[in-house]
PyMOL commands that place a pseudoatom at each C-alpha (Angstrom):
pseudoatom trace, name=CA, resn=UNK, resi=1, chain=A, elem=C, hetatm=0, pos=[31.135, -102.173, 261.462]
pseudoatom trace, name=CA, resn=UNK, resi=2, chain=A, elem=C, hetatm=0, pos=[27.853, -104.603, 261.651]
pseudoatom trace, name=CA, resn=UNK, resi=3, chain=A, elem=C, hetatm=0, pos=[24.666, -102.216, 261.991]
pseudoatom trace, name=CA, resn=UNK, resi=4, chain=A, elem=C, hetatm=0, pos=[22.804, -102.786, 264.748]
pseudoatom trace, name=CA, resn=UNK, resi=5, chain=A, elem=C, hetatm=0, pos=[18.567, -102.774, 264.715]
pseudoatom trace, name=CA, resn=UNK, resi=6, chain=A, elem=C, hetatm=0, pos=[16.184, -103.673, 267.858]
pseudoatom trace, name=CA, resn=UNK, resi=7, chain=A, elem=C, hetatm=0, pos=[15.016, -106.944, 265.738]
pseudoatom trace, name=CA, resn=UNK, resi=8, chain=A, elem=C, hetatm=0, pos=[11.203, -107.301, 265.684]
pseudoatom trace, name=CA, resn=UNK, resi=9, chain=A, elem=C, hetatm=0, pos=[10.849, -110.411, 265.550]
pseudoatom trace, name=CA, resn=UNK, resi=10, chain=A, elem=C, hetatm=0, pos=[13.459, -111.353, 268.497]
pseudoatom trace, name=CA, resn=UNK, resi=11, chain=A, elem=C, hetatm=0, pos=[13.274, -108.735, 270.580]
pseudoatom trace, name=CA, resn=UNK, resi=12, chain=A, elem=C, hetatm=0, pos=[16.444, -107.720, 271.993]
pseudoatom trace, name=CA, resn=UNK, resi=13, chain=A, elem=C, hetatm=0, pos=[18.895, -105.813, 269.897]
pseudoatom trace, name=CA, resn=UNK, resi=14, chain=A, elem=C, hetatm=0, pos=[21.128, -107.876, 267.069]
pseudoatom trace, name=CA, resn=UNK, resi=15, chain=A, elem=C, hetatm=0, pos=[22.801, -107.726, 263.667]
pseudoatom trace, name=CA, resn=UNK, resi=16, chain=A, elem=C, hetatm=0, pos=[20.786, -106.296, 261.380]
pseudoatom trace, name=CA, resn=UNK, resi=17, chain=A, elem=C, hetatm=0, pos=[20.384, -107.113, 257.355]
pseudoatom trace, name=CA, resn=UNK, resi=18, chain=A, elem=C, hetatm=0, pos=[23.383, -105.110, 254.898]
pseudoatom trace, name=CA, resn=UNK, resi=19, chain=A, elem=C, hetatm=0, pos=[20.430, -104.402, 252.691]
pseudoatom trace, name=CA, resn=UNK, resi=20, chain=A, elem=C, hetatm=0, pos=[16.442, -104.955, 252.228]
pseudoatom trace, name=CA, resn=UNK, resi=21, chain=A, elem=C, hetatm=0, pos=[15.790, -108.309, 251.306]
pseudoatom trace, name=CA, resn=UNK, resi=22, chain=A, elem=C, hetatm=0, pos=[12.534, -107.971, 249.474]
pseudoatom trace, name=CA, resn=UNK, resi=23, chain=A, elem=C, hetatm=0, pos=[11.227, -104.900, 247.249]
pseudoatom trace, name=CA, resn=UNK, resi=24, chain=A, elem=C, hetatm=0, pos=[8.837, -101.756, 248.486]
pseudoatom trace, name=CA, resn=UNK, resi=25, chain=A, elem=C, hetatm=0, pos=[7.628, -100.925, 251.627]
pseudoatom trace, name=CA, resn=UNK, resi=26, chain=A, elem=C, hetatm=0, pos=[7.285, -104.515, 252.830]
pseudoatom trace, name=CA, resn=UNK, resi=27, chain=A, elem=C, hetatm=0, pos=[11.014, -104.808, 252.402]
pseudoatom trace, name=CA, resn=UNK, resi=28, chain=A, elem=C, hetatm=0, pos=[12.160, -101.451, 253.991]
pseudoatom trace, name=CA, resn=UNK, resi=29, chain=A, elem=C, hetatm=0, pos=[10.455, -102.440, 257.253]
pseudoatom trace, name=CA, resn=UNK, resi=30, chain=A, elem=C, hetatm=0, pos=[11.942, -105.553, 257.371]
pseudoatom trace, name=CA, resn=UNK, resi=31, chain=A, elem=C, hetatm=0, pos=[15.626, -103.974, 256.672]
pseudoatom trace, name=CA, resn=UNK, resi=32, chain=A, elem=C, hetatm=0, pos=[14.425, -101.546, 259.598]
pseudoatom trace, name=CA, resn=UNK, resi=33, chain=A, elem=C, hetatm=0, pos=[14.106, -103.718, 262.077]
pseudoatom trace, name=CA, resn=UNK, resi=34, chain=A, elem=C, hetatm=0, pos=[14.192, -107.607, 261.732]
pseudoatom trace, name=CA, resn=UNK, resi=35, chain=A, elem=C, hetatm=0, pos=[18.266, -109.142, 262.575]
pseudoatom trace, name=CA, resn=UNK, resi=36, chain=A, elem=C, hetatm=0, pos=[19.923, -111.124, 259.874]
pseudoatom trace, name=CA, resn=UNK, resi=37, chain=A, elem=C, hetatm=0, pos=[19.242, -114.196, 262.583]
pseudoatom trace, name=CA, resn=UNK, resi=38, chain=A, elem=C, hetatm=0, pos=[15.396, -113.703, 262.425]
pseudoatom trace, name=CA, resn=UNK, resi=39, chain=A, elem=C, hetatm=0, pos=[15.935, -112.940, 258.304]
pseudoatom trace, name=CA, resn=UNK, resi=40, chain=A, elem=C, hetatm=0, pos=[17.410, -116.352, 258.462]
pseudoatom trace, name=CA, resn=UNK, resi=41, chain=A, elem=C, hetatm=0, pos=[14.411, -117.850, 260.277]
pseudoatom trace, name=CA, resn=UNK, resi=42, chain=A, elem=C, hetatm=0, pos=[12.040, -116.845, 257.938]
pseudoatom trace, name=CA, resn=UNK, resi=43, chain=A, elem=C, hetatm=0, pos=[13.952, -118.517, 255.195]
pseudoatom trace, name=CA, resn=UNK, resi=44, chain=A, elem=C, hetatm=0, pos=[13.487, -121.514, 257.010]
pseudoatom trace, name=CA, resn=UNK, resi=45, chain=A, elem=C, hetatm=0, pos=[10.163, -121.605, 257.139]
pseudoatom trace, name=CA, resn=UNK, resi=46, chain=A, elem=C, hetatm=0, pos=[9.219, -120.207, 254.216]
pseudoatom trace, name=CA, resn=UNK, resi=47, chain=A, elem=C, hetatm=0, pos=[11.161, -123.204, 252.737]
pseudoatom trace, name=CA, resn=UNK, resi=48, chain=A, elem=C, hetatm=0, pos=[8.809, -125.660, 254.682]
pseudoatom trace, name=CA, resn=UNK, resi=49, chain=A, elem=C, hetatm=0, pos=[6.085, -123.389, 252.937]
pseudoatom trace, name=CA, resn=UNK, resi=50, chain=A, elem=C, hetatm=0, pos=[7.058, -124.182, 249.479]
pseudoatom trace, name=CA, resn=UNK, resi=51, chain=A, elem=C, hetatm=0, pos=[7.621, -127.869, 250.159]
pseudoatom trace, name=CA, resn=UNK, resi=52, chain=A, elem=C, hetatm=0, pos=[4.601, -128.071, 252.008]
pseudoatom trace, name=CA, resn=UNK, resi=53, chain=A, elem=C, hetatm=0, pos=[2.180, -126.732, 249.739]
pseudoatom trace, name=CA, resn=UNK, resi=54, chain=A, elem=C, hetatm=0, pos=[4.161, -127.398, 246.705]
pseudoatom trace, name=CA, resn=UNK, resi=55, chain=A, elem=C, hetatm=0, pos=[4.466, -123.681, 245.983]
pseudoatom trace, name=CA, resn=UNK, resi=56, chain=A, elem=C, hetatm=0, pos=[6.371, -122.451, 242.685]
pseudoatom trace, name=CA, resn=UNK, resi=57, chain=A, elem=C, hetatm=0, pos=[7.725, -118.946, 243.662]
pseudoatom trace, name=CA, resn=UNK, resi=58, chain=A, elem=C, hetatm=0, pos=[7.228, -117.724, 239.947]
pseudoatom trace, name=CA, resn=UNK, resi=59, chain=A, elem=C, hetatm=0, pos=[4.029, -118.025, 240.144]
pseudoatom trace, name=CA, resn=UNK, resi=60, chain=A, elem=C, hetatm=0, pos=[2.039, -114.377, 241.215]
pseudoatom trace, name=CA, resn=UNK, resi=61, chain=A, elem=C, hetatm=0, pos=[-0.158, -116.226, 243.735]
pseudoatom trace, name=CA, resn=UNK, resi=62, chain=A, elem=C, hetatm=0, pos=[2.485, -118.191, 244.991]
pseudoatom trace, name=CA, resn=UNK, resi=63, chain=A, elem=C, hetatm=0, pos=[4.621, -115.088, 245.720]
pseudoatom trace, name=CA, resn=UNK, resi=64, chain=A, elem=C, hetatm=0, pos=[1.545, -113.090, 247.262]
pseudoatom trace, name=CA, resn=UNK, resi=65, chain=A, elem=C, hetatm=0, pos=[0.884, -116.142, 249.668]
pseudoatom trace, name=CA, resn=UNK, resi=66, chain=A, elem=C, hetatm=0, pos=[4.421, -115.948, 250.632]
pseudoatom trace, name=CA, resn=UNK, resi=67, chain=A, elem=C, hetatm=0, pos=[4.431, -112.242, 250.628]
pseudoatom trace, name=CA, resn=UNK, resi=68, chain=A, elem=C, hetatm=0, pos=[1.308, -112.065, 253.564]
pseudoatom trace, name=CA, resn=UNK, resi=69, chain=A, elem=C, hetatm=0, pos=[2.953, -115.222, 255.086]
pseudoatom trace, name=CA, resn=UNK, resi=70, chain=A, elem=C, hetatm=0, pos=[6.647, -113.300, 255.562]
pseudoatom trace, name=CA, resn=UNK, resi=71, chain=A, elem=C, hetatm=0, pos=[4.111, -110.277, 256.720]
pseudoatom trace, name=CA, resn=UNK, resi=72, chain=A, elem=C, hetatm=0, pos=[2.567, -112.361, 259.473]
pseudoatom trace, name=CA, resn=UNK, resi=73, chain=A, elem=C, hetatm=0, pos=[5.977, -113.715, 260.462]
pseudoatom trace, name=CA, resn=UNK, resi=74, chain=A, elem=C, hetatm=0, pos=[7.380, -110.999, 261.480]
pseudoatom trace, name=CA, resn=UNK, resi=75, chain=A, elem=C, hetatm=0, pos=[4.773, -108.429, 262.250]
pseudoatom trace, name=CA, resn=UNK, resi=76, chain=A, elem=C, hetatm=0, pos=[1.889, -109.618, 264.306]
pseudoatom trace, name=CA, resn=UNK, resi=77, chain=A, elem=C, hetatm=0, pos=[1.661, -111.714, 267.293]
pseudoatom trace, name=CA, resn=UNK, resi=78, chain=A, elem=C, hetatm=0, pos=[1.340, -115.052, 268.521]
pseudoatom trace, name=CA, resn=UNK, resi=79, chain=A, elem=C, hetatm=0, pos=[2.341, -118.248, 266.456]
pseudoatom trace, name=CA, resn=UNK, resi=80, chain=A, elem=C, hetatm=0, pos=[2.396, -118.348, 262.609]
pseudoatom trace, name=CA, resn=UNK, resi=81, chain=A, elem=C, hetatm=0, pos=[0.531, -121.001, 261.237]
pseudoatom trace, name=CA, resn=UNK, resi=82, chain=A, elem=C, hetatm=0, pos=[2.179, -124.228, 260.055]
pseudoatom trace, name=CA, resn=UNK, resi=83, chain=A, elem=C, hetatm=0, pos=[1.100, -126.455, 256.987]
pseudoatom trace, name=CA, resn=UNK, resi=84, chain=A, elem=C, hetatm=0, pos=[-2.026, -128.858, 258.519]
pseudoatom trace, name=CA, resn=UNK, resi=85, chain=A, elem=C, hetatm=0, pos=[0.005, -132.251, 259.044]
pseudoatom trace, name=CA, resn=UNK, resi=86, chain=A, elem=C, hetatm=0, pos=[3.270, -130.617, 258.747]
pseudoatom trace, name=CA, resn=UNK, resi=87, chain=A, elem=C, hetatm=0, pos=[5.464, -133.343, 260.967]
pseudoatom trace, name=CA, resn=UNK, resi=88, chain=A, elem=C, hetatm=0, pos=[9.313, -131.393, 261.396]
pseudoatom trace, name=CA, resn=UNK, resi=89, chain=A, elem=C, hetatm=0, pos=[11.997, -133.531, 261.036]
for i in range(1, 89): cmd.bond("trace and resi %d" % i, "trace and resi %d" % (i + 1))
show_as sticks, trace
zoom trace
């Protein structure tokens, strides 16, 4: 049986995550309440982040950038900020 959560970032109630997807706090919140369809959106753009800015996730800076970025994405408000001259496909 799926579990359920009233996703964050889509706000209606949807599939939620079989575990957290990211360590600590950060991570518990976001198996709490973001859907494994919003999960999946994030991916996607934090892909476009790396590409974009030409990030190496190994790298502690790297991962703290992406760490605040997956922060903003799913709690605040309002548009997240895309890569200046980012052109999707």
């Amino acid at each position: 049986m799926s579990r359920l959560v009233q996703c964050i970032k889509l706000g209606y109630e949807a599939e939620g995550l079989d575990r957290a997807p990211y360590p600590g706090e950060l991570g518990q919140r976001i198996f709490a309440q973001v859907s494994k369809i919003a999960w999946q959106d994030w991916l996607r753009h934090q892909t476009m982040l790396i590409n974009e800015y030409r990030l190496s996730p190994i790298e502690p800076k790297a991962r703290r950038f992406l760490e605040e970025q997956m922060e903003k994405f799913f709690f605040t408000d309002g548009p997240v900020e895309m890569p200046g001259g980012f052109q999707p496909q």
